[in-house]
N, CA, C and O atoms as a MOPAC input file, in Angstrom:
PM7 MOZYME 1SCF
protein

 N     93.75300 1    91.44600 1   126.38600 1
 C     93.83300 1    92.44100 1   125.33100 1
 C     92.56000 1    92.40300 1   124.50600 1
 O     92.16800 1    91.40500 1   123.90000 1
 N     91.98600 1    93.51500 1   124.53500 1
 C     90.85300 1    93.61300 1   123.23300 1
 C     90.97200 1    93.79700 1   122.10100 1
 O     91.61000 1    94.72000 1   121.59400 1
 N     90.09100 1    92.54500 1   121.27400 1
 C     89.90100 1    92.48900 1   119.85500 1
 C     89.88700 1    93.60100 1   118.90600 1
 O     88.91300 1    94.34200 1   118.77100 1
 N     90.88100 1    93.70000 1   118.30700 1
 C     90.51800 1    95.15300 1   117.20800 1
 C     89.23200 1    95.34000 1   116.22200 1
 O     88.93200 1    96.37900 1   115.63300 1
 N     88.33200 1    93.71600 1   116.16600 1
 C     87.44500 1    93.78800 1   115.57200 1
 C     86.27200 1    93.73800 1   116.42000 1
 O     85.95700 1    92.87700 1   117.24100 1
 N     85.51000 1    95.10700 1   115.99000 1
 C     84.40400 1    95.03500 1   117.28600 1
 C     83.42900 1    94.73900 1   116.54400 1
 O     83.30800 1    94.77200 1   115.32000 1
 N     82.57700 1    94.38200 1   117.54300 1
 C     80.55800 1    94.12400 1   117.12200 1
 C     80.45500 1    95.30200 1   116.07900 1
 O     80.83100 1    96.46900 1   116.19400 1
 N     80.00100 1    94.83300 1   115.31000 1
 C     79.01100 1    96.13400 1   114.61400 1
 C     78.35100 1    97.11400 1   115.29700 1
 O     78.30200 1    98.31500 1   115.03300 1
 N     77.79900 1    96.45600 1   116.27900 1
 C     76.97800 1    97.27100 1   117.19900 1
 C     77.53700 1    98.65100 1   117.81000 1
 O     76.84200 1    99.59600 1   118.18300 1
 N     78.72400 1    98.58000 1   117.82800 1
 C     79.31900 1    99.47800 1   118.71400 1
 C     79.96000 1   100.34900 1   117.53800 1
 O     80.87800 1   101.02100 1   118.01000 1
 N     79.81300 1   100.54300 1   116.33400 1
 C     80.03900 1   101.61800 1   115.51800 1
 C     79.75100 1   103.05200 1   116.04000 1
 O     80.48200 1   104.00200 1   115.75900 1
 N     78.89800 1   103.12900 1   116.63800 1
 C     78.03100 1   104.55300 1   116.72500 1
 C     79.19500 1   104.77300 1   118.88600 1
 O     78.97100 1   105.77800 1   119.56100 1
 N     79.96800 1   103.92200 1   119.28300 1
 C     81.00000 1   104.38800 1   120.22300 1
 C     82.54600 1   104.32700 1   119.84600 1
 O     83.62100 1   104.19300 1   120.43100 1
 N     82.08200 1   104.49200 1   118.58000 1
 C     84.20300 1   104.27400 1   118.02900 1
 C     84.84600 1   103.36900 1   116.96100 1
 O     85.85200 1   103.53000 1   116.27000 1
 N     83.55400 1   101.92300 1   117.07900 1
 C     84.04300 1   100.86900 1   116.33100 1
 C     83.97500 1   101.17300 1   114.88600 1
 O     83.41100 1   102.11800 1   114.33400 1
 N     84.60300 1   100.26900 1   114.41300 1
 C     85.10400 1   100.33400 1   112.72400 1
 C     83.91300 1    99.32900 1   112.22000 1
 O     83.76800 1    98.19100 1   112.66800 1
 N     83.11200 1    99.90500 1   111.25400 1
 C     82.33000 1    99.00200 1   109.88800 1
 C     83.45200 1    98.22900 1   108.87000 1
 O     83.36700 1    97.14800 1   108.28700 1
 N     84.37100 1    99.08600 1   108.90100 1
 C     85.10400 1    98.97400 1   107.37400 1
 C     86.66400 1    98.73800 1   107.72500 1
 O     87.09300 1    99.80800 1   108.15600 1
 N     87.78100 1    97.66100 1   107.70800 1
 C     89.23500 1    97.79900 1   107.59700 1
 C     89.47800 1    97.88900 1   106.58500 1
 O     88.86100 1    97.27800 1   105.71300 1
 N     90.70600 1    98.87700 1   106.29000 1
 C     91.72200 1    98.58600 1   105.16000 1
 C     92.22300 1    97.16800 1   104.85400 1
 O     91.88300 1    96.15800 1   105.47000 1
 N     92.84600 1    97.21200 1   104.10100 1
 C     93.68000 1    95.64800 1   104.38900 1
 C     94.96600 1    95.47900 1   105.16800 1
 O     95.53800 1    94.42500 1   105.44400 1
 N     95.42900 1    97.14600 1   105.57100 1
 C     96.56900 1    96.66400 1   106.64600 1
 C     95.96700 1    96.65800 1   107.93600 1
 O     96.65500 1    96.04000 1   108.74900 1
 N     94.99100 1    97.10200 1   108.36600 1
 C     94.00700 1    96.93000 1   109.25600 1
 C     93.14900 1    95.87600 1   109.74000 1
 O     92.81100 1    95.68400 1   110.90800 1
 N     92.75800 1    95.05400 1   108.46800 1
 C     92.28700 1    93.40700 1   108.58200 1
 C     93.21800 1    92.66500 1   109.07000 1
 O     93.08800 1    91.83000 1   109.96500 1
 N     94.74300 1    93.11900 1   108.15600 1
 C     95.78600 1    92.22100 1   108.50700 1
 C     96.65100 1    92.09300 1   110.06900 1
 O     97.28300 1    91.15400 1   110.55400 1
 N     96.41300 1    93.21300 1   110.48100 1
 C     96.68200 1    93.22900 1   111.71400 1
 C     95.70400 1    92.96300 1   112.51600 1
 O     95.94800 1    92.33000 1   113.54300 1
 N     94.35900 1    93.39800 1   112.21500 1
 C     93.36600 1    92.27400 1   113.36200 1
 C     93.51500 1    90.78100 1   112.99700 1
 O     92.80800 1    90.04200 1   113.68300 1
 N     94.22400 1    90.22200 1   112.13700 1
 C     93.96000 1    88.53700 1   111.90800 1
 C     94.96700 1    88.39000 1   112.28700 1
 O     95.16500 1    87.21700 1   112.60500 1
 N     96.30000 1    89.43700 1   112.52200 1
 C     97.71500 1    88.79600 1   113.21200 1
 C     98.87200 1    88.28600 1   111.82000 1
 O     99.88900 1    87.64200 1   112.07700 1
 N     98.52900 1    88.66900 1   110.47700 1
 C     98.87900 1    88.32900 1   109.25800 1
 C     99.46000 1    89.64400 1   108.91100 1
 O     99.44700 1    90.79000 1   109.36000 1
 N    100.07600 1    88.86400 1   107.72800 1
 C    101.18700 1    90.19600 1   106.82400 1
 C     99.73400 1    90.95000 1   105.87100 1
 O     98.56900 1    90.59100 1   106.04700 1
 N    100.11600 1    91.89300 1   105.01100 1
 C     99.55800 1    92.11300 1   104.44700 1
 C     99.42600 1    91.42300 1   102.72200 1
 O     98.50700 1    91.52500 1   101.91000 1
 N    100.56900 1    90.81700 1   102.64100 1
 C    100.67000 1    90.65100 1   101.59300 1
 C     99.89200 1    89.32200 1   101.65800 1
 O     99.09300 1    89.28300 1   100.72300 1
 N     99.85300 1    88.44000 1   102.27600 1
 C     99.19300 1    87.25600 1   102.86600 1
 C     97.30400 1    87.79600 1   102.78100 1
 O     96.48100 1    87.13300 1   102.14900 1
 N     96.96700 1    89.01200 1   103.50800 1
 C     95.76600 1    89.47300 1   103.48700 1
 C     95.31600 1    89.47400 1   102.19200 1
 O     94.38700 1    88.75900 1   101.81600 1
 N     96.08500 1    90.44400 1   101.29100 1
 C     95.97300 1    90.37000 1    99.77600 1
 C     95.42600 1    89.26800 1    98.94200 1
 O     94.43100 1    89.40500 1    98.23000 1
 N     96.15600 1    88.10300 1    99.06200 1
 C     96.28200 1    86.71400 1    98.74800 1
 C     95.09900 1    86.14500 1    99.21300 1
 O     94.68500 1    85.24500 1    98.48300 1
 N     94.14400 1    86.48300 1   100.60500 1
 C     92.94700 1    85.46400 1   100.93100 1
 C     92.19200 1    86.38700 1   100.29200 1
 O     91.26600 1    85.78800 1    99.74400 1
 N     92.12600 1    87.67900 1   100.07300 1
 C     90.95200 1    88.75300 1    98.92800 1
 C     90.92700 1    88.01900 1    97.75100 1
 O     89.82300 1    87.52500 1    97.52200 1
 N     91.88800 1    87.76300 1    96.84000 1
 C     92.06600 1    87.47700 1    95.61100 1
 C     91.44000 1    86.37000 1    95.24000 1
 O     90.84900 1    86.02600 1    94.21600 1
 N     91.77900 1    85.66600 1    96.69100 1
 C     91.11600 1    83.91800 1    96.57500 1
 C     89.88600 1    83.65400 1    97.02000 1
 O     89.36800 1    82.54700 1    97.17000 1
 N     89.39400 1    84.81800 1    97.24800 1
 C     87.79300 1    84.73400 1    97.77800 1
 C     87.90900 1    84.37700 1    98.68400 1
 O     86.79800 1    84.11800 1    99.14800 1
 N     89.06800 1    84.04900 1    99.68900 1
 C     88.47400 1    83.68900 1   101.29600 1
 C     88.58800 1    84.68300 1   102.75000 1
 O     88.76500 1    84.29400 1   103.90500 1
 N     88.44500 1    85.88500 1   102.31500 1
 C     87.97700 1    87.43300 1   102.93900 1
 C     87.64500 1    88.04000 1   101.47800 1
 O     88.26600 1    88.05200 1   100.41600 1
 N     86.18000 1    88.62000 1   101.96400 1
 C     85.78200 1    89.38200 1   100.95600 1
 C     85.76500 1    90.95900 1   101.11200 1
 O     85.43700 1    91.42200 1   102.20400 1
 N     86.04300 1    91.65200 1   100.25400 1
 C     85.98800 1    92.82400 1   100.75100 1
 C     85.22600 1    93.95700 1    99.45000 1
 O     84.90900 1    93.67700 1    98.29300 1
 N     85.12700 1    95.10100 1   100.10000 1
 C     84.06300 1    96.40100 1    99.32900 1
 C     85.18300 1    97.14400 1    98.63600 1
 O     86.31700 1    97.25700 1    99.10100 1
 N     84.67200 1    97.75400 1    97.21900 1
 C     85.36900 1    99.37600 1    97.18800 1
 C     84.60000 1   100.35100 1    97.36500 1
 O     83.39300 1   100.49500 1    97.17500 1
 N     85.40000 1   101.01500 1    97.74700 1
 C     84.66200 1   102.29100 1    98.08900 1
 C     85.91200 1   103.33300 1    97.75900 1
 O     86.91900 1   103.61100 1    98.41000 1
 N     85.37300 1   103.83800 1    96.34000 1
 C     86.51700 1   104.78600 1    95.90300 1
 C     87.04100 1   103.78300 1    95.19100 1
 O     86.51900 1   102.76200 1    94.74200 1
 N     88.97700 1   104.50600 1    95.10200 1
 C     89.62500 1   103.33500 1    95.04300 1
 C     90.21000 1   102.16900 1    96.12900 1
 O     91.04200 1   101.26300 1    96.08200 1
 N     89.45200 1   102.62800 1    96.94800 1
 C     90.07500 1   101.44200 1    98.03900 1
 C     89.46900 1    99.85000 1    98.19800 1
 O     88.38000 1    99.35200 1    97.91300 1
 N     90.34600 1    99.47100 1    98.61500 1
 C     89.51700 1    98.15600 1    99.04900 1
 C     89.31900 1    98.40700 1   100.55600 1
 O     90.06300 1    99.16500 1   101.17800 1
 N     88.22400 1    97.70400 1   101.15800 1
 C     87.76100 1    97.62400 1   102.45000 1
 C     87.57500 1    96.35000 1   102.99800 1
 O     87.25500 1    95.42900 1   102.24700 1
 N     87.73700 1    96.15100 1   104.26000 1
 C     86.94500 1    94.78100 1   104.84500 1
 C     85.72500 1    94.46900 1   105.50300 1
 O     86.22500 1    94.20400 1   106.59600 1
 N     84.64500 1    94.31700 1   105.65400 1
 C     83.79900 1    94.87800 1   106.63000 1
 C     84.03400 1    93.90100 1   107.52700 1
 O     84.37400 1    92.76000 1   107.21300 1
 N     83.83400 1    94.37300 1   108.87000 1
 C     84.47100 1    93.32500 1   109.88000 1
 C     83.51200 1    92.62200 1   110.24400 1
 O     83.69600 1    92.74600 1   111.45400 1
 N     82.19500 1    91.66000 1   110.12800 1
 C     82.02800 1    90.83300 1   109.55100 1
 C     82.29400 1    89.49100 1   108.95800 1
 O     82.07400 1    88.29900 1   109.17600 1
 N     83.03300 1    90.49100 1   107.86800 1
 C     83.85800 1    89.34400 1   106.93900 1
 C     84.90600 1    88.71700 1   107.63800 1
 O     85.14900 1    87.52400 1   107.45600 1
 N     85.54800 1    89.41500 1   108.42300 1
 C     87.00700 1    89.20700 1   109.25200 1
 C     86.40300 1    88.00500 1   110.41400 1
 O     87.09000 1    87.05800 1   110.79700 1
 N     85.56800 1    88.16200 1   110.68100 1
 C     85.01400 1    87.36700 1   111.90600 1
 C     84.68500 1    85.97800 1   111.06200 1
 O     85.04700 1    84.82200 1   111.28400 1
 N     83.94300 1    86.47800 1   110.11700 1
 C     83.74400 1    84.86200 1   109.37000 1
 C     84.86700 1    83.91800 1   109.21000 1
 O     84.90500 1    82.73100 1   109.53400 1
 N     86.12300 1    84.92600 1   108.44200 1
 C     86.77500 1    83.99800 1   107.92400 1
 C     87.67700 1    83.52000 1   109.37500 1
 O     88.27700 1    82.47100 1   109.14000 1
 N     87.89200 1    83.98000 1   110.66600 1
 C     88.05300 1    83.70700 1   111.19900 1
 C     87.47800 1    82.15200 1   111.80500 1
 O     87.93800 1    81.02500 1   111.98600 1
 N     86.25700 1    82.83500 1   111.97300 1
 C     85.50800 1    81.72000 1   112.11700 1
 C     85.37100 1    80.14400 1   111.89300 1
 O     85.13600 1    79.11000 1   112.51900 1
 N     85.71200 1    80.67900 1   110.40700 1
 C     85.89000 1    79.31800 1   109.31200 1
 C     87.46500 1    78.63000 1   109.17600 1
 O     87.68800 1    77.72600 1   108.37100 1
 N     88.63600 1    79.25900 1   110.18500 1
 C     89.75500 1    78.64100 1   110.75400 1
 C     89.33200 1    77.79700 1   111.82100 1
 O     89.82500 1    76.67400 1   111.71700 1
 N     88.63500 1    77.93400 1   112.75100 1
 C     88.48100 1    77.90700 1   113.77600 1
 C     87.62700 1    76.23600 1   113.46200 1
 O     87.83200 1    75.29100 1   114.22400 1
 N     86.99000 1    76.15700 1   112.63200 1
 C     86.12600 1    75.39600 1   112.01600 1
 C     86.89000 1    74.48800 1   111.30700 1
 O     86.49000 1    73.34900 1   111.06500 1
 N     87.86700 1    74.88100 1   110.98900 1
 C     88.42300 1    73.84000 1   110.33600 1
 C     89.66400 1    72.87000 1   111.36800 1
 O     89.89900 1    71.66300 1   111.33000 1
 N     90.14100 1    73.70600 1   112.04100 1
 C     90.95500 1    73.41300 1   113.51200 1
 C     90.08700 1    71.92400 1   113.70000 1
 O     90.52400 1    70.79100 1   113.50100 1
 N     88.73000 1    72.32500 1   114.14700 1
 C     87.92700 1    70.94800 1   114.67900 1
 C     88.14000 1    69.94300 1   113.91300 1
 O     88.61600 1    68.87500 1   114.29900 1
 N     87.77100 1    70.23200 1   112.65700 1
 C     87.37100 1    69.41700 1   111.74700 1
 C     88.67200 1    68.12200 1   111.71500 1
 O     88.67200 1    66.89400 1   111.62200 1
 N     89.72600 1    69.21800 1   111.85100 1
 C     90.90800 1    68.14700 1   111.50100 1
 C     91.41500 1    67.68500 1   113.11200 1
 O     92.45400 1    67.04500 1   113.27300 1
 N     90.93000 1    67.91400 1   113.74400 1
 C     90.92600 1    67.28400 1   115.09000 1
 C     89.78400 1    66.15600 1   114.79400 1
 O     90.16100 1    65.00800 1   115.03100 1
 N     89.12300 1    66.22700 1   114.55600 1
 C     88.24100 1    64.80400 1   114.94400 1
 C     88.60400 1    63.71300 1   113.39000 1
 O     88.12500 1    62.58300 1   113.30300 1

């Protein structure tokens, strides 16, 4: 199954710059209200634009990232 969060690169064939937060929350596999909760706490950052909040996916990959990072960490 393919990642809902694509390369940046591929903006200009379809991909998304920007998620909502029910959109982040479903590319991370999370509730939204949970999504909410890592914005607030600074650990996904996100844009307004308007009144919305946004994610840039990016950010989604980082904080991913920085699970993934911590997985190890507490393995060794």
């Amino acid at each position: 199954m393919e990642s809902p969060i694509k390369e940046t690169q591929d903006f200009s064939q379809g991909g998304k710059l920007l998620f909502s937060i029910k959109e982040g929350a479903d590319a991370l596999g999370i509730g939204i209200t949970l999504m909410r909760q890592l914005i607030a706490g600074g650990a996904v950052q996100s844009v307004h634009v308007g009144g919305r909040h946004l994610i840039p996916t990016k950010n989604l990959r980082d904080y991913a990232a920085s699970l993934q990072g911590g997985a190890q960490d507490e393995a060794n």
